[in-house]
C-alpha positions as CSV (number, residue, x, y, z in Angstrom):
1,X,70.6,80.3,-33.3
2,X,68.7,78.7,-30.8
3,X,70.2,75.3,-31.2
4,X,73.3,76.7,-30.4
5,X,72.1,78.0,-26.9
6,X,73.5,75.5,-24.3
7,X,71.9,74.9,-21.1
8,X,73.9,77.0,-18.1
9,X,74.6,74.2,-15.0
10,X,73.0,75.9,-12.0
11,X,75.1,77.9,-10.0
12,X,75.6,77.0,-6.1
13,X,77.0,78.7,-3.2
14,X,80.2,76.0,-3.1
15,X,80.9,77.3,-7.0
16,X,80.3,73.4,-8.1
17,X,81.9,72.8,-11.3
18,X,79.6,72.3,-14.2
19,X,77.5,69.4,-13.8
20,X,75.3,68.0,-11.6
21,X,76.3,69.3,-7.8
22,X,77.5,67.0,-6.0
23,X,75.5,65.6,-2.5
24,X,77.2,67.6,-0.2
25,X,75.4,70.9,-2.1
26,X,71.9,69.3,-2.3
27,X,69.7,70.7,0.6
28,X,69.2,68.2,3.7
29,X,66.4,66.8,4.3
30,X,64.1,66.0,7.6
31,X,63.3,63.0,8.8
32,X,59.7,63.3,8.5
33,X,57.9,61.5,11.4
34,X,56.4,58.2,10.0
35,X,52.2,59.1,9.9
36,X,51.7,56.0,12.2
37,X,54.0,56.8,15.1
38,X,52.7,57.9,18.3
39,X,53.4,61.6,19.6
40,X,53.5,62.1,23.2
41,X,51.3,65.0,24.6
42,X,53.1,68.3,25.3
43,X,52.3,67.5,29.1
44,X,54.0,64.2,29.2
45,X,57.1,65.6,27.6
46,X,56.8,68.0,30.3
47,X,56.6,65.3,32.7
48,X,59.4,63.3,31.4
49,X,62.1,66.2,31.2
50,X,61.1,67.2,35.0
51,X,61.8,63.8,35.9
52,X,65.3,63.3,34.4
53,X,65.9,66.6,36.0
54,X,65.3,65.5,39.2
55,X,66.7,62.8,39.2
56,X,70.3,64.5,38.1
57,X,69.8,67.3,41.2
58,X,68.7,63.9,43.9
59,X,71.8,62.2,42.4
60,X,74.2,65.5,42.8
61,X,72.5,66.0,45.9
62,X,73.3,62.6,47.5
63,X,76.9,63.0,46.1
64,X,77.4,66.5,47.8
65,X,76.0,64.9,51.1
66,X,78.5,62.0,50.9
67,X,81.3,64.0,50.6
68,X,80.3,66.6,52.8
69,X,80.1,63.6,55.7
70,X,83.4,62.0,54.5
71,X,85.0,65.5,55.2
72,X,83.4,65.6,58.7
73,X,85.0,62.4,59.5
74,X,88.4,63.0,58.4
75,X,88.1,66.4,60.2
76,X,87.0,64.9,63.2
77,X,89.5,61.9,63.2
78,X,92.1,64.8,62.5
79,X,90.7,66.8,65.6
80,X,91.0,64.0,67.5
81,X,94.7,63.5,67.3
82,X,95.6,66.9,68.2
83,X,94.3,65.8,71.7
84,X,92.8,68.7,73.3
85,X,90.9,68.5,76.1
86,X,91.3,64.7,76.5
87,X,91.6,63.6,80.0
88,X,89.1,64.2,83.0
89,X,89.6,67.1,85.1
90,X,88.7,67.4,88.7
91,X,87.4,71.0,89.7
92,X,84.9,72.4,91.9
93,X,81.6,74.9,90.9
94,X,80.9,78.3,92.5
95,X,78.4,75.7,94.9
96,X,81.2,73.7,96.1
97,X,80.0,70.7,94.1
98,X,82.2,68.7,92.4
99,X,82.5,68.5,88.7
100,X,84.1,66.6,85.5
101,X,84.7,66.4,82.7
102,X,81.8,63.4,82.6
103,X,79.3,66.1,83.8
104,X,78.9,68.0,80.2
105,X,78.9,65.4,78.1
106,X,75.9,65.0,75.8
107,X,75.9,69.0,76.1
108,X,78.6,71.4,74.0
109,X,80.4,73.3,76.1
110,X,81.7,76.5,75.0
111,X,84.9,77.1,77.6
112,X,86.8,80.3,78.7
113,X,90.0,80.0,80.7
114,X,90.7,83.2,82.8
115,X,90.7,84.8,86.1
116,X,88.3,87.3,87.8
117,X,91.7,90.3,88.5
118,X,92.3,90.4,85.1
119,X,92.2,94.2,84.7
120,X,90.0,94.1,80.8
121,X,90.6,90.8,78.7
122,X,88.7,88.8,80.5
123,X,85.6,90.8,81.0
124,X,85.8,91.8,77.4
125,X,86.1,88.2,76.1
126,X,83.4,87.1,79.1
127,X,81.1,89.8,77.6
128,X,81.6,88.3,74.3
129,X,80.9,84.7,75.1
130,X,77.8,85.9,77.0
131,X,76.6,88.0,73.7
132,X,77.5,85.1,71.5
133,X,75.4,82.8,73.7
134,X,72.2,85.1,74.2
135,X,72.5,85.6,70.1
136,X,72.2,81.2,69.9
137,X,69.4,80.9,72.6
138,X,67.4,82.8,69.7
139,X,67.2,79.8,68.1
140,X,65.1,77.5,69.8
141,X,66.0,74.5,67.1
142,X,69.6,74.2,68.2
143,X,70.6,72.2,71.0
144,X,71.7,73.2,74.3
145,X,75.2,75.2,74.9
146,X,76.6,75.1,78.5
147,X,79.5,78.2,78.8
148,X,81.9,77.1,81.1
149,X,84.9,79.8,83.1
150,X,87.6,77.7,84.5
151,X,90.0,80.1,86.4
152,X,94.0,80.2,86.2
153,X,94.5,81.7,89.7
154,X,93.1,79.3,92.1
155,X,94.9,81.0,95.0
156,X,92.6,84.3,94.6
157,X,89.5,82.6,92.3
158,X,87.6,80.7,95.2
159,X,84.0,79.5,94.9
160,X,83.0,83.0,96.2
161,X,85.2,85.0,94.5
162,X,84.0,83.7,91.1
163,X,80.0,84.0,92.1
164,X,80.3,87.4,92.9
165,X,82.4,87.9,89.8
166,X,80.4,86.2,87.1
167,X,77.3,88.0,88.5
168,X,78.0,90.2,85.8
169,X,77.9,87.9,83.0
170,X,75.2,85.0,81.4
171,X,73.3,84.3,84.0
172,X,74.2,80.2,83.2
173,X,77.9,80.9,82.9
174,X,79.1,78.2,85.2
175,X,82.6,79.0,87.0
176,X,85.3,76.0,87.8
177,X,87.9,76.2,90.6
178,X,90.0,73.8,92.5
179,X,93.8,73.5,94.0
180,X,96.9,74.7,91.5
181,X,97.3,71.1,90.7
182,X,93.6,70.6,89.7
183,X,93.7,74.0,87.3
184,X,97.4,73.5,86.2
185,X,95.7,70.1,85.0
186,X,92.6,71.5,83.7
187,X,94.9,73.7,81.4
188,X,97.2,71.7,80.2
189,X,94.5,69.6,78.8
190,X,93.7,72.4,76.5
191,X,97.9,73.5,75.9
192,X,96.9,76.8,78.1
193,X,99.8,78.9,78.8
194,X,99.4,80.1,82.4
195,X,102.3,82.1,84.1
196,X,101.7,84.1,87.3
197,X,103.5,87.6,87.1
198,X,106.3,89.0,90.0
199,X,104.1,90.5,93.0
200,X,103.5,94.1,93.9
201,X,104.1,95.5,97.3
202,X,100.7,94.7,98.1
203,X,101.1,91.4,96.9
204,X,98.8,91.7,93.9
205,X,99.9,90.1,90.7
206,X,98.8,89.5,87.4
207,X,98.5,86.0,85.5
208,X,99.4,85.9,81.7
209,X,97.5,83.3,80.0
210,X,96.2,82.2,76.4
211,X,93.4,84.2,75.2
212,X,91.0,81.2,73.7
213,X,87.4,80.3,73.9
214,X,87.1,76.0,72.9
215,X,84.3,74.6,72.2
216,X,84.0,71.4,72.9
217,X,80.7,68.9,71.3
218,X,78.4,66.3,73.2
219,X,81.4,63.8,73.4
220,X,84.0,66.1,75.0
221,X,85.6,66.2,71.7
222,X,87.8,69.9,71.1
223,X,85.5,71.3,67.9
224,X,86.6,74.9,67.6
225,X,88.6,77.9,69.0
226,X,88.2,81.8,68.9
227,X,90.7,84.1,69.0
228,X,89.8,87.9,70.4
229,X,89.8,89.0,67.2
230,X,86.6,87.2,66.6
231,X,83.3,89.1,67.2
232,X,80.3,88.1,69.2
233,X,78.5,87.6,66.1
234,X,81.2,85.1,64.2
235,X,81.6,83.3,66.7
236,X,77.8,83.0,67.5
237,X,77.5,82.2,63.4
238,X,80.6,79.8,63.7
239,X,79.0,77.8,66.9
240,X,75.4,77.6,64.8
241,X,77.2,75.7,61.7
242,X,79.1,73.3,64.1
243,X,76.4,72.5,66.2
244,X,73.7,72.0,62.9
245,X,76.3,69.5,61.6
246,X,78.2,71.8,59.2
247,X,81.8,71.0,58.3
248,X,84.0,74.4,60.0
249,X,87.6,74.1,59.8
250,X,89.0,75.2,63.3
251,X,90.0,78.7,63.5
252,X,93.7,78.4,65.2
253,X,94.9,81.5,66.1
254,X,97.8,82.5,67.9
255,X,97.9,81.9,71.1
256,X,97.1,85.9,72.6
257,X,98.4,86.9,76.1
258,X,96.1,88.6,78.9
């Protein structure tokens, strides 16, 4: 009876048919490190993983910078052909001194476009230039801003008329006059819409004009522009990134009337 007991073929998980499994059932086995071969420390693994890794971030970091400056240049090359604020103008300070366009450069120039009857936009948007500025001067690491207030109503906006007026402002808020020909000039440069109103019986009017602050970098190059639906703050925030470098698509608005 116990001759006729058979051996049973060993069962595996793939149900191999009777005899021996074939190799894809036999359990793997590890390459075994040879006794001789060196090990490297726990520390110098350590070492060698940081390494690679830093490598990878310096090499995606150098790549991130490269494109970064490419976009700056096809931004600025782009801002250059709309042609704002190319040209010299002629105008005259709240001193009587004569200025250009050659006097600011090597400074930004953050430039407001008004006049000093305007009944509430341009005090609002003066009071917001003034805020944005005082919020940069915080800063002591960024370079210098000059704010700038060109008038559009040279017949009213004399020297003295725009010193007592920007008395009320940033105490370095510089104010620009000259003849109708000199401003009409100055704001065409930057496509200003200027139109002087129909006159009252006392012979006031009121001038309609765009509504934009420019900002203009250290080679009289148009940078940036801010609507009045922009907040001290942004536009403070918005003037930090273009001045530290940072690429900062220009913010066109429409042109607003006040």
């Amino acid at each position: 009876m116990l001759r006729s007991l058979r051996p049973i073929p060993q069962l595996c998980p793939r149900l191999c048919p009777p005899g021996p499994c074939p190799a894809r059932c036999q359990p793997r086995r590890r390459l075994a490190v040879p006794p001789g071969a060196p090990r490297l420390p726990l520390w110098q693994r350590l070492c060698v993983a940081g390494a690679v890794a830093g490598a990878a971030a310096a090499g995606w970091l150098y790549v991130r910078h490269e494109k970064e400056r490419q976009q700056r240049s096809r931004r600025l090359q782009q801002l250059r052909r709309l042609a704002l604020g190319q040209g010299d103008f002629q105008l005259r300070d709240t001193a009587g001194a004569a200025r250009s366009k050659a006097d600011f450069l090597g400074r930004w120039v953050l430039l407001y476009f008004g006049f000093t009857h305007c009944p509430d936009v341009c005090p609002e948007e003066l009071e917001k230039l003034s805020r944005a500025v005082e919020l940069l001067e915080r800063d002591p690491a960024l370079p210098p801003l000059q704010p700038l207030f060109v008038t559009v109503d040279p017949e009213r906006d004399d020297a003295a008329a725009l010193e007592r007026y920007l008395r009320d402002f940033h105490p370095r808020l510089l104010g620009l006059t000259g003849t109708p020909e000199q401003v009409r000039a100055a704001a065409s440069a930057f496509r200003v819409y200027v139109s002087a109103g129909p006159r009252d019986a006392d012979g006031d009017y009121v001038v309609d004009h765009s509504v934009l602050t420019f900002l203009v970098d250290p080679d009289g190059v148009f940078r940036d522009c801010y609507g009045r639906s922009r907040t001290a703050e942004e536009v403070a925030r918005r003037l930090s990134h273009s001045r530290n470098g940072h690429l900062i698509a220009p913010s066109v608005p429409r042109n607003g009337l006040g």
